[in-house]
C-alpha positions in Angstrom: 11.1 -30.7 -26.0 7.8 -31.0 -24.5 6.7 -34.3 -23.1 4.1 -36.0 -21.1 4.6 -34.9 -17.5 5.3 -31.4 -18.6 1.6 -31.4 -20.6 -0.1 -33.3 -17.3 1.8 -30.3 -15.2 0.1 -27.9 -17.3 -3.3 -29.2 -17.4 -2.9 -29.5 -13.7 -1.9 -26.0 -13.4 -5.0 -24.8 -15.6 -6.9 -26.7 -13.6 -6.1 -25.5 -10.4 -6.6 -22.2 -11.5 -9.8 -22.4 -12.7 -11.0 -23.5 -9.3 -9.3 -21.0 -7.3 -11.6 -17.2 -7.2 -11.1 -14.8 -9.9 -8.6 -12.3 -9.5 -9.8 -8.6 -9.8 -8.5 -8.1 -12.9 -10.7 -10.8 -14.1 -14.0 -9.8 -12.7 -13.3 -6.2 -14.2 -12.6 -7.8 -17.5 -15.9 -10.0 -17.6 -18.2 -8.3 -15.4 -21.7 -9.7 -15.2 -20.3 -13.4 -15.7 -20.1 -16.0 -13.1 -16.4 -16.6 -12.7 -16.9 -20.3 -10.8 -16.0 -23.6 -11.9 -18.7 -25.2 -13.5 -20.9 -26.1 -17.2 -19.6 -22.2 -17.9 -16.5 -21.8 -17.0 -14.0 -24.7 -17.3 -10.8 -22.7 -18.3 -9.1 -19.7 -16.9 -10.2 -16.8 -18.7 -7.6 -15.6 -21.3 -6.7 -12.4 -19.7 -6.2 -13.8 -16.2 -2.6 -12.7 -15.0 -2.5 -15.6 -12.9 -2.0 -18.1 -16.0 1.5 -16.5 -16.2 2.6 -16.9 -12.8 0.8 -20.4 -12.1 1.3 -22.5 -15.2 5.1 -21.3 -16.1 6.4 -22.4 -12.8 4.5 -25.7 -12.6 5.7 -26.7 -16.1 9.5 -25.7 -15.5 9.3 -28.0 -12.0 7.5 -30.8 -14.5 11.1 -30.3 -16.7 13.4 -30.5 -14.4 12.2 -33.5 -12.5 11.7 -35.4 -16.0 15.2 -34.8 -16.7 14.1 -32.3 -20.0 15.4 -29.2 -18.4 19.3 -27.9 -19.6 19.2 -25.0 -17.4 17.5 -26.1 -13.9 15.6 -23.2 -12.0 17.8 -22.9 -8.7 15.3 -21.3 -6.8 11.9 -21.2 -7.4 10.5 -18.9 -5.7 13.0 -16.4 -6.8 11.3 -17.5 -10.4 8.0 -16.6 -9.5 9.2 -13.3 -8.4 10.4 -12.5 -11.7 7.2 -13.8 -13.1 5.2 -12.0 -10.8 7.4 -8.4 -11.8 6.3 -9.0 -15.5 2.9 -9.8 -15.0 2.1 -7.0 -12.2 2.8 -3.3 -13.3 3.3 -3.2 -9.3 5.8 -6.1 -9.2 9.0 -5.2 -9.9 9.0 -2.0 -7.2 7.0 -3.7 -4.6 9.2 -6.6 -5.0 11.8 -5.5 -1.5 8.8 -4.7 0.4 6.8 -8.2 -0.6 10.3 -10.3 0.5 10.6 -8.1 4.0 7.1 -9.1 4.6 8.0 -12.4 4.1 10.4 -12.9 5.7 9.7 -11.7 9.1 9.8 -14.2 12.3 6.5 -13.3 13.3 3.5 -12.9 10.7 2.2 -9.9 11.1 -1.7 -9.5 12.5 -3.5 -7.2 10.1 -6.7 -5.4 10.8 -9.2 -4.5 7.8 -11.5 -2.1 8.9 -13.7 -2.6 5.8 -13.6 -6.6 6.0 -17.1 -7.0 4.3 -15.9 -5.3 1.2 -15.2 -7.4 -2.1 -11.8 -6.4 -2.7 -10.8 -6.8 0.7 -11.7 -10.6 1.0 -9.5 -11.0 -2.6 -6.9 -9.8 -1.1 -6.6 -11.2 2.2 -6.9 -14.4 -0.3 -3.6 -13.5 -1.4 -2.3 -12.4 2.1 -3.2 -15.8 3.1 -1.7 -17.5 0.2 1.6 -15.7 0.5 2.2 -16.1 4.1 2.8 -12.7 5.1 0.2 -12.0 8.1 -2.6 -12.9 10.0 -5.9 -10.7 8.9 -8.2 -9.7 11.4 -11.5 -8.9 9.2 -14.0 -5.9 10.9 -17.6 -7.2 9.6 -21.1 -8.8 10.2 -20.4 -12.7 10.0 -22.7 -13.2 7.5 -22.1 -11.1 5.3 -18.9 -12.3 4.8 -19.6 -15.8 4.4 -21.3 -15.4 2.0 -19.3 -12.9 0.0 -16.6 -15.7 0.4 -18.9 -18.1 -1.0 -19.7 -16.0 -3.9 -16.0 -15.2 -4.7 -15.1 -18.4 -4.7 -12.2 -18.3 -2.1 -10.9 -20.3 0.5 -11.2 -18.3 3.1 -12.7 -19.6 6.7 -13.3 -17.9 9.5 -11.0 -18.6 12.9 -8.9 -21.1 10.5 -7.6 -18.5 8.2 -8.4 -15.1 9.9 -10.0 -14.0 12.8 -13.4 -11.3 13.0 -15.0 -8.8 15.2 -18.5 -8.8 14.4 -19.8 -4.9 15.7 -22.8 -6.2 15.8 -22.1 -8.5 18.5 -18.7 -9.0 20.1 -18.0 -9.8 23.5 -15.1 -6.6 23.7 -17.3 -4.4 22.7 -17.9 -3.0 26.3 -14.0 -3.2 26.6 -14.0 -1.3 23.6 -16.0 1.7 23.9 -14.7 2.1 27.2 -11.2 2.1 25.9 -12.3 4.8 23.4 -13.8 7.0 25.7 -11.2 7.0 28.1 -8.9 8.2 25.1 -11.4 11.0 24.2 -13.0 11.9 26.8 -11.8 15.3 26.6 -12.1 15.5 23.5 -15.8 15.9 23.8 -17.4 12.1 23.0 -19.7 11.2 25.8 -20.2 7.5 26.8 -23.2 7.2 25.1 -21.2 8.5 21.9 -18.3 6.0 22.7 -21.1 3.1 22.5 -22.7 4.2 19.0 -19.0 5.0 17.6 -17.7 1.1 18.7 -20.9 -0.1 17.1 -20.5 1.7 13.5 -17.1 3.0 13.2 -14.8 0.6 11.9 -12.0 2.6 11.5 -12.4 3.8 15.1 -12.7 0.0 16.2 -9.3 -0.9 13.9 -7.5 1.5 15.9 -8.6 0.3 18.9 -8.3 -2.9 18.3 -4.2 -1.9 17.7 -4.2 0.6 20.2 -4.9 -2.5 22.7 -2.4 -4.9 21.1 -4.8 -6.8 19.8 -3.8 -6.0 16.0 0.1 -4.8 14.9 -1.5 -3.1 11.9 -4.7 -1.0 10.3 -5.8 -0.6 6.7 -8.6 1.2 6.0 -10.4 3.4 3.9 -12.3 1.5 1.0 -15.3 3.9 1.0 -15.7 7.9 2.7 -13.2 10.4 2.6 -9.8 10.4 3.4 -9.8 12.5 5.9 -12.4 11.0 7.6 -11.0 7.9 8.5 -7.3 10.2 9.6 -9.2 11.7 12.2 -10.1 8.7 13.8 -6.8 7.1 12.8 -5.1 10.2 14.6 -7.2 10.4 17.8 -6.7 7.0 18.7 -3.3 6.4 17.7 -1.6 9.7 18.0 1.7 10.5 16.1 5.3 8.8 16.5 7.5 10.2 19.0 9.2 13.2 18.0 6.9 13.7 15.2 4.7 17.1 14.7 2.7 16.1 12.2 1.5 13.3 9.6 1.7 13.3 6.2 0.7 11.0 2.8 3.7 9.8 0.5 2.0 8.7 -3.0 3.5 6.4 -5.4 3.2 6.6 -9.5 4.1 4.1 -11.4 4.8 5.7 -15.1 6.1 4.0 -18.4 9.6 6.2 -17.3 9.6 4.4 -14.0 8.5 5.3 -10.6 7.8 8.8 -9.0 7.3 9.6 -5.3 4.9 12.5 -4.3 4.4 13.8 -1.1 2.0 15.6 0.8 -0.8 13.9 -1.6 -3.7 14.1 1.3 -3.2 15.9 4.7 -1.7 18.7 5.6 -3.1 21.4 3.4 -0.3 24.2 4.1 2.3 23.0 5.6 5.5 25.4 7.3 9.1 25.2 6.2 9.5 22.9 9.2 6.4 20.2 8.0 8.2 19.8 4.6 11.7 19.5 6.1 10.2 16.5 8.4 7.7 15.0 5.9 10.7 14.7 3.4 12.6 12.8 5.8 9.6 10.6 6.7 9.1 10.2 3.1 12.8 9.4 1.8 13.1 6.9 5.0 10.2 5.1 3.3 11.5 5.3 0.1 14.5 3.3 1.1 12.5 0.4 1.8 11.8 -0.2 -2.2 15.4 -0.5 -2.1 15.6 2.8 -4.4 17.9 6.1 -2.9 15.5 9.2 -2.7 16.5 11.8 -4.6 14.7 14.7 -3.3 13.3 17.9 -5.3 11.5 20.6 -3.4 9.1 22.0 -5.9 8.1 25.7 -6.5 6.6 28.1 -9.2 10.5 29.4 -9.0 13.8 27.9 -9.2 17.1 29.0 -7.1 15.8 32.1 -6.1 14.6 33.2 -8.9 11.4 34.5 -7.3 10.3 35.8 -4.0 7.2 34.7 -2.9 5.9 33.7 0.3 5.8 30.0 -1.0 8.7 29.6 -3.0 10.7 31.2 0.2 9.3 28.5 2.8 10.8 25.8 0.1 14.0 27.8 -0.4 13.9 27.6 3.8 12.8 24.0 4.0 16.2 23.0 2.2 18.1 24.9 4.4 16.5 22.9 6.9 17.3 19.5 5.5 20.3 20.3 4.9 21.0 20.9 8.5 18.7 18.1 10.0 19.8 15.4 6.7 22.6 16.4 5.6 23.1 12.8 3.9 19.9 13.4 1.9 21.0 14.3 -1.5 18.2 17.2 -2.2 17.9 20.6 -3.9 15.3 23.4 -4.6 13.6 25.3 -4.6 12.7 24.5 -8.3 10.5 24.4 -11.0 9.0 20.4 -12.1 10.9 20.6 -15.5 14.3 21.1 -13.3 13.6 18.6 -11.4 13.1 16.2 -13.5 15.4 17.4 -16.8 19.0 17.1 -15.4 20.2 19.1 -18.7 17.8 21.7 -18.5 18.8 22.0 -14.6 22.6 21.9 -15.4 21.6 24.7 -17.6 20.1 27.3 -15.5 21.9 26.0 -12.0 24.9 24.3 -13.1 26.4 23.7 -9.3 23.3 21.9 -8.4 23.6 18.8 -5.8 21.2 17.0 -7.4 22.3 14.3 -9.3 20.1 12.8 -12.6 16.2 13.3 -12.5 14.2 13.4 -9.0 12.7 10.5 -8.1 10.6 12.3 -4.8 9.0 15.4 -5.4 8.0 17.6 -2.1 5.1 20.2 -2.8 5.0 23.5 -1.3 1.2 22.6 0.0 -1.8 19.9 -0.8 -3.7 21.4 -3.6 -0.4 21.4 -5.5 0.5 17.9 -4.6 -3.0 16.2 -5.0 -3.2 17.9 -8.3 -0.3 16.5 -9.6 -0.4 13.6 -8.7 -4.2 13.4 -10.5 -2.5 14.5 -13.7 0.0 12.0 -13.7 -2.2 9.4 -12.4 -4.8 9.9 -15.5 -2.8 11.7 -18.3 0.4 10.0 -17.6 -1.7 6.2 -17.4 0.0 6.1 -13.8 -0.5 2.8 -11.4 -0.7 3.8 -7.9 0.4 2.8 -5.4 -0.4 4.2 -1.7 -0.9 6.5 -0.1 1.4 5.4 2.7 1.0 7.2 5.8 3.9 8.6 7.1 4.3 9.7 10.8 1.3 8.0 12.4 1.9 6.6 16.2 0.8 2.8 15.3 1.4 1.0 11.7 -2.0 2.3 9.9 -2.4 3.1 6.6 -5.6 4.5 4.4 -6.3 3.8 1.3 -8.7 5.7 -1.0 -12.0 4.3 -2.7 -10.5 3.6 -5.9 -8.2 1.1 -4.3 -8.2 -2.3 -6.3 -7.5 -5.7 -4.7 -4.2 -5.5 -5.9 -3.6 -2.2 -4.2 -4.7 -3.6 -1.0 -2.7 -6.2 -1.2 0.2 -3.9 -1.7 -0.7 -1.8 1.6 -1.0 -5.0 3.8 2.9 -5.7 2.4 4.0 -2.1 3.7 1.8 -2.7 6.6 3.3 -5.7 7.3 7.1 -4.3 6.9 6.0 -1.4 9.5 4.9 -4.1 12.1 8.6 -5.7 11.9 10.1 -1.8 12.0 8.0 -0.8 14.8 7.7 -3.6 17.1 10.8 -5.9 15.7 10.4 -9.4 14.1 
């Protein structure tokens, strides 16, 4: 039974919404149109996500405080994660990493290198919004403002985040000094320190964290990939113990989830890089709250041939395990045996592997870039990542293509590494 403060709750609700910004999805949807509260646009557009997750709770808390409700909601915010599961492709496997972000003692102070961009802004939004960190936005003032203004959000500067303006802060001759005493040796003169901490803002982001200033980096909105690593790497180094970096990639498929690694670093990597990226990988895997299931993946299965790169897999498992022997993982295999348990059980039937692979580990990059692209696009695959694994501070990179959403994502895992590296 619907009555009158559930209708008022949900005119509220619609209301609210349509003066909040536009989501992404939105702007995508009716690009060209002016998505602002006004003579044109009074209602939330049909297609907006947010109508889900905004109007359902409002009207269930408008029924349970009129007395109309049989079933009460015990906890709401454990309702809107369910909404937000069935309304986000994203949701329902991001869902451990968005609560850890949470729920940490101490918010998390993010650093967005590319804090003029559009996408950026929409997400810190939501960072905001859900209470999971602090941003720190790299960008000329103005621009900002009045990118801000033009979204629609409710963003302000020093209240809600905090900014370095390149143009003009007063670190900045703390800042190039900082970077030239880290590469100093590695060829950048002082005069190449001062342009690099003017137009850089990668190399500022890191920085910034390498000081203490920031817990966290995401960057990588525009350029390539590897572009931003190098400055990611020089600055920040690696983690103890580590030899190397790598990129895990997430797909999300209509048969569930898939885990790809090395999807954008190390372009041929030894028996020993795969053994260690796979336990960087499954260790990151855990946080989704899913158990890695690890397939090392080869134009050969079980020995079947003898190359040079279906022996370094056949090696790398010997490797793990030795280093992981907890790790449930077999190869070297084809993809079809990795992911068909019967056609595995056929042609290896003492396999330790148990059901379909959920991480696969490719023997170099053009393999694993590659297929993740055909799953991505043939497979109508949501992605998620990449995540960098190994990196000596909490940074991660995104690629171009990266929608609000998926930054929003990557500030939750950057968030979750802040609490796992420095505790919180």
């Amino acid at each position: 039974t619907i009555n009158e403060e559930m209708k008022i709750a949900c005119v509220k609700a619609i209301a609210a919404l349509a003066e909040a910004e536009s989501s992404d999805v939105v702007a995508k949807a009716y690009s060209g149109e002016e998505l602002r509260l006004g003579p044109d646009y009074v209602l939330p557009k049909p297609f907006d996500p947010r109508l889900i997750t905004a109007v359902a709770p409002a009207v269930a808390q408008a029924a349970m405080e009129s007395g109309v409700a049989t079933r009460p909601i015990e906890d709401m915010d454990a309702y809107r994660d369910r909404l937000n599961t069935l309304v986000f492709k994203t949701g329902n496997i991001m869902q451990p990493v968005f609560a850890a972000a949470k729920k940490s003692r101490t918010k998390a102070r993010l650093c967005y290198a590319e804090g003029e961009d559009e996408r950026v802004l929409l997400a810190v939004q939501a960072v905001i919004d859900e209470g999971m960190a602090r941003p720190t936005l790299i960008g000329r003032p103005s621009v900002i403002e009045k990118r801000i203004e033009r979204l629609g959000l409710r963003l302000r500067a020093e209240e809600h985040f905090d900014l370095c303006n390149p143009e003009d802060d007063p670190r900045y001759e703390s800042y190039w000094q900082s970077y030239h005493k880290v590469m100093e040796r590695g060829g950048v003169s002082p005069d190449a320190a001062r342009t690099i901490m003017r137009t850089n803002t990668t190399a500022i982001g890191a920085i910034m964290l390498r000081r203490g200033e920031v817990d966290g980096l995401i960057c990588g909105t525009y350029g390539r990939y590897d572009f931003h690593l190098r400055y990611v790497l020089d600055v920040l180094g690696k983690q103890q113990g580590v030899s190397g970096v790598s990129a895990l990639s997430v797909l999300i498929l209509p048969k569930g989830a898939i885990f790809l690694c090395d999807t954008f670093v190390t372009a041929n990597p030894s028996a020993e890089e795969i053994s260690e990226m796979t336990q960087l990988a499954a260790k990151q895997i855990k946080r989704f709250g899913i158990e890695p299931k690890v397939a090392l993946l080869s134009h050969s299965s079980f020995g079947s041939a003898s190359t040079e790169s279906a022996l370094k897999m056949c090696h790398a498992v010997e490797l793990l395990r030795q280093e992981a022997p907890d790790l449930e993982v077999e190869g070297e295999m084809q993809a079809e045996a990795a992911l068909n348990p019967q056609h595995r059980d056929r042609i290896f039937p003492n396999s330790l592997l148990d059901g379909p692979a959920n991480l696969l580990i490719m023997p170099n990059l053009d393999a694993a870039n590659i297929a993740f692209e055909l799953l991505k696009v043939l497979g109508d695959g949501l992605h998620v990542g990449p995540i960098l694994l190994g990196s000596g501070r909490p940074a991660h990179i995104v690629t171009p293509s990266v929608t609000a959403r998926g930054l929003i994502n990557m500030s939750a895992f950057a968030a979750v590494d802040t609490v796992a590296a420095f505790g919180g």
